[in-house]
Every structure is written in C-alpha cells, then in structure tokens.
C-alpha positions in Angstrom: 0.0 0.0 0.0 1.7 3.2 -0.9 -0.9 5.3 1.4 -1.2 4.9 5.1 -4.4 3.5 5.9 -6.5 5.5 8.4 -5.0 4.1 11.4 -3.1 6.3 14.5 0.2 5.2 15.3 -0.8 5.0 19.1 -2.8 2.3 18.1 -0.4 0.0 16.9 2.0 0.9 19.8 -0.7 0.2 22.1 -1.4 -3.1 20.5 2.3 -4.2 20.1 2.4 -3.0 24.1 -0.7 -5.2 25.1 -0.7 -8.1 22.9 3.3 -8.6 22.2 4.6 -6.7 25.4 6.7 -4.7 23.1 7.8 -1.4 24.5 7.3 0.9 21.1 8.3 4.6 21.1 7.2 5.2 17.4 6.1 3.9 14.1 6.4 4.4 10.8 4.6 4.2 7.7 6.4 2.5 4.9 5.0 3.0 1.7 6.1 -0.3 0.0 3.9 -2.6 -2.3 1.2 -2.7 -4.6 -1.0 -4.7 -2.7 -4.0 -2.2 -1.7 -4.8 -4.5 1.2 -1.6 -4.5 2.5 0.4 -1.9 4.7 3.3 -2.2 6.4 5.3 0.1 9.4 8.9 0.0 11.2 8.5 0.5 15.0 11.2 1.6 16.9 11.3 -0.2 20.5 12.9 1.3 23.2 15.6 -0.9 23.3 16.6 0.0 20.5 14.9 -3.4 18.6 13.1 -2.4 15.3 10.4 -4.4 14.3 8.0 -4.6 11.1 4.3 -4.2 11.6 2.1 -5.2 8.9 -1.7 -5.0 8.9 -3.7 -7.2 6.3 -8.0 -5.9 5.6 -9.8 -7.8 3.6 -8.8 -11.9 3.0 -6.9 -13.2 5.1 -5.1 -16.2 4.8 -3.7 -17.7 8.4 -1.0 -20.2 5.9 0.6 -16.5 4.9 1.8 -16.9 8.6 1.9 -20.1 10.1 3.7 -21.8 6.6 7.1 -18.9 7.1 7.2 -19.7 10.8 7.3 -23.7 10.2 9.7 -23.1 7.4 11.9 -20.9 9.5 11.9 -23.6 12.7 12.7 -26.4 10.0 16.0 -24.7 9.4 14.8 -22.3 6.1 17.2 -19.1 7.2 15.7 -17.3 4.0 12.6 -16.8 5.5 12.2 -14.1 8.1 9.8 -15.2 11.2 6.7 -13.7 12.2 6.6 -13.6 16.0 4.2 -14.8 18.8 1.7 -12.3 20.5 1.2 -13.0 24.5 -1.3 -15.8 23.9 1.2 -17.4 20.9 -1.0 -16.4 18.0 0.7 -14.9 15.4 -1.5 -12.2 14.3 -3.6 -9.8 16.7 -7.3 -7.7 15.8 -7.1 -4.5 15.3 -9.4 -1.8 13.7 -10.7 -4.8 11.4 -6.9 -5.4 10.6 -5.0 -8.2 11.2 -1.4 -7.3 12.7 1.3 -9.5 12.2 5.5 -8.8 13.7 8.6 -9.7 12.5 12.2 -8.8 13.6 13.1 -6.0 11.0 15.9 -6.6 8.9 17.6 -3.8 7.0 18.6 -4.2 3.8 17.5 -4.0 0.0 15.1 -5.4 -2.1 16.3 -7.3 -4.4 15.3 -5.1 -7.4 17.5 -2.5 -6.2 20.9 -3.9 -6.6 22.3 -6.6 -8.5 22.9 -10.1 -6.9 26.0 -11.8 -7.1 26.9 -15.5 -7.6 26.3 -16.8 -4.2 22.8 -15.0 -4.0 21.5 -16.9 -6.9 22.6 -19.7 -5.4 21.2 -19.2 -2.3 18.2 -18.5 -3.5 17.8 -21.3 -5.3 18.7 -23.5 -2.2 16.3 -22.0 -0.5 13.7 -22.6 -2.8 14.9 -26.2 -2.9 13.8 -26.5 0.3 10.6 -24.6 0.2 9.7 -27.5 -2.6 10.4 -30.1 -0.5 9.6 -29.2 3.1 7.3 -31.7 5.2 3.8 -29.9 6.7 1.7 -31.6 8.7 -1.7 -32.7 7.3 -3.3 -30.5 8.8 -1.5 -27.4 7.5 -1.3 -28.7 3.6 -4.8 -29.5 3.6 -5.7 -25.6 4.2 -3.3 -24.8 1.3 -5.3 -23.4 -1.5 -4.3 -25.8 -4.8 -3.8 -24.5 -8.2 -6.5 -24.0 -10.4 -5.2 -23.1 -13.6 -7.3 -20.3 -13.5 -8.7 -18.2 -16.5 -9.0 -14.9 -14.6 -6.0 -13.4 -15.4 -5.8 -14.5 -19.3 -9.8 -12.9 -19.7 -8.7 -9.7 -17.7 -6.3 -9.5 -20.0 -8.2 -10.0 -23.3 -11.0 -7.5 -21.3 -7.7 -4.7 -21.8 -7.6 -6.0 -25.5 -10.9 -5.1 -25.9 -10.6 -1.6 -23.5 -7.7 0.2 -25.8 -9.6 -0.5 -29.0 -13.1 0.9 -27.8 -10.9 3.6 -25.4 -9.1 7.2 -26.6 -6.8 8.0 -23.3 -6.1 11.6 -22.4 -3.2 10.1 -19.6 -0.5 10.4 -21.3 0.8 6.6 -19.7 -2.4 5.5 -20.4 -1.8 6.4 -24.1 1.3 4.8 -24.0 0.3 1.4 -22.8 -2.9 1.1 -25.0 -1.0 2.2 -28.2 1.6 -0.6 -27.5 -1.5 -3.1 -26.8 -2.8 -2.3 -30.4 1.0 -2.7 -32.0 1.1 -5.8 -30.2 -1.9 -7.5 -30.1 -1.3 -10.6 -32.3 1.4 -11.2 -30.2 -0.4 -10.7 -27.3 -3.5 -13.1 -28.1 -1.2 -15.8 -29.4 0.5 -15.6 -25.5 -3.3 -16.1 -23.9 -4.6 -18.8 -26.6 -1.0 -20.6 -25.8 -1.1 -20.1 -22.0 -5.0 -20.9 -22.1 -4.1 -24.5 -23.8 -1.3 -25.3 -21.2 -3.5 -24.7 -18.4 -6.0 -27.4 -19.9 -2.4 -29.8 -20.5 -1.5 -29.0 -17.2 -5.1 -30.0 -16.1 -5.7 -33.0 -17.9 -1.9 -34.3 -16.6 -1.7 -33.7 -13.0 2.1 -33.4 -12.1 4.1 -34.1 -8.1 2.8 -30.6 -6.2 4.7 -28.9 -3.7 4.3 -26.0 -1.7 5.6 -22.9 -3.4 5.5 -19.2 -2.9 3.8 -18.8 -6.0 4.5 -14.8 -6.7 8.9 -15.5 -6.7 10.3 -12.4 -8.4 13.1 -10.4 -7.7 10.8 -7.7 -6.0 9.9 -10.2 -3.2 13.8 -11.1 -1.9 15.4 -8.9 0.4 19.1 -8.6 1.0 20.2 -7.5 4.5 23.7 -5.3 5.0 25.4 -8.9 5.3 24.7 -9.9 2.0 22.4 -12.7 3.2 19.3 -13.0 1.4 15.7 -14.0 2.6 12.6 -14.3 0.7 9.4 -12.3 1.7 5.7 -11.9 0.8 4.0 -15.2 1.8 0.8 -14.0 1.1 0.3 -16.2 -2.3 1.0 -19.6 -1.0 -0.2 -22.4 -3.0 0.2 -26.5 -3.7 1.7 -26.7 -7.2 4.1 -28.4 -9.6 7.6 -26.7 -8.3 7.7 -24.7 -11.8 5.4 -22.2 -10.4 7.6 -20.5 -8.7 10.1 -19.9 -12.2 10.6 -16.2 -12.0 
C-alpha cells in the first residue's frame, strides 16, 4: 500500500504493548507494495529493537503466517519469522486489521541492486527447500491448490478489448494502449498458448509442492550482510515446483 491506511500510530504501539509486550516509542509508515490491502510500518522499541508491523484488511489467509514460521523452525534461514503475540498467535485484531511482527531486517530489495553468484545460489537453495519441506496434514490441507485459472488471461483480453473501444487523455495510459494495439497478435497468441497449457497442465496432474507462488526479484530482500531472505507469503499455493520460475 503506498498510502497509510487511516489508522493512528498509538494504536499500533498500544497493541504491540498489550498483545506482544513490546515497548514501542514510534512507528512508521512504509509505503512499499502494490497490494492495496496490505500496509506495512517500522517501530522503533525502546531498546533500540526495530520491528516490522504489517496489517492485512480484507482476505486473510492464516498459511501467509503459520507456513514462514514452520519453514523458518525447519532450518529455512531465507525466511524471516513472524513472532508470537502474549497468547502465541501470530497475528492480533485491530481496527478490522490483522497485525502480524517480524524482527526488521535492514537491507534491499532485491530489485534494487544486483545479486552476485552466491545469492543466486542461495536463492535457489532455498527454494529447494521450500519444494520439499514436510507440513503436517493439517497445515497442507488448508493450502489453496492451483487452479489453472482463467481470470488473469480474460482480464487480460478484457484490456484488448478496452484500448480499442478507449481514446486515453493520460499520457501513460496512451502509451500502454498504443503498444497493446501494436502488439496485439502477439499478445492473443500468448493467452490462446497459456490458455491451452492450463487445460495440458489439467488433464496431466504433475508431483505438487508447496511454493511461494509470486517469486520475483521484488519479493527477496538482501540485508547489510549480504544474506538474502525471501518475503511476501501471502500467495502460497500447492503446485508443480515450476510455479515458482521467475
């Protein structure tokens, strides 16, 4: 969310006080992601501890959680923790949020610098292990499952349709729908091709894992060590390991 929601500040502090016994003395409102659900904060503790606060309206999915914090005690380094409240939930109510912790890790994303080698490697460990961790029944059988879905390919056909009925007077606008036009061959060919995989993919079931399932370079963050750790759990979903292929 690139807008603060209309929250006060003393409200999260008085919630990381009561429910995580956190001493805060400020927060502040990080205007990071895209997601319009989604808004996230650095609180300063007393002690000098900084911590990230992110509140989630709307659907909520408890696996966006509980998954990184299994992962993370299983030995997966790349994924940042979200901590216990008092009564060992790991999200608290508030103003018809939920609030989730973690420790905050400075750093960069990973779309602004350039990673070496041995972050590319990491990464793909990491994601190694993601594929093939162990979750209780329990857990994997709250794990949405891929659907193959059309939404995405008839949204986009619904923009085909939009920049030829549609003269734009934003100039970005303009700029988008004229490449649509130039393009649109090209285009269709890449929804009528993904549209007929989906049904291959559906009529041959393949070996699903869990994976991240939104794994581009926007969602790894590397910390002043150099160590990288993936973020963003919100998209978790049983699939053949290919879906997470940047």
């Amino acid at each position: 969310m690139l807008e603060k929601p209309d929250i006060h500040d003393s409200q999260i502090i008085a919630c990381l006080r009561d429910e995580y016994g956190l001493s805060a003395e400020q927060v502040h409102f990080l205007p990071l992601g895209a997601d319009f659900h989604t808004a996230v904060f650095r609180a300063a503790a007393s002690d000098g501890a900084a911590y990230f606060v992110k509140l989630r309206s709307g659907d909520f999915d408890a696996m966006s959680l509980i998954v990184p914090r299994l992962l993370h005690e299983q030995g997966m380094d790349a994924v940042i923790a979200p901590l216990q409240n008092g009564t060992g939930d790991l999200w608290s109510e508030l103003e018809g949020f939920k609030l989730s912790v973690f420790p905050f890790v400075e750093g960069h994303g990973g779309h602004e610098i350039t990673l070496d080698d041995q972050q590319w490697i990491h990464l793909g460990q990491a994601l190694k292990m993601l594929h093939t961790a162990e979750m209780p029944a329990a857990i994997t059988g709250r794990i949405q499952r891929e659907q193959y879905s059309g939404q995405w390919r008839a949204q986009v056909r619904g923009f085909q349709q939009l920049v030829q009925e549609t003269t734009f007077t934003d100039a970005d606008a303009a700029e988008v729908a004229a490449f649509m036009r130039e393009k649109s061959a090209i285009i269709s060919d890449l929804v009528q091709r993904a549209e007929g995989l989906a049904a291959l993919m559906q009529a041959q079931p393949q070996p699903w894992v869990l994976c991240h399932a939104d794994m581009h370079i926007w969602n790894t963050l590397i910390d002043t060590e150099n160590r990288l750790y993936i973020v963003d759990w919100d998209t978790l979903v049983l699939a053949p390991k290919e879906r997470d292929l940047m």
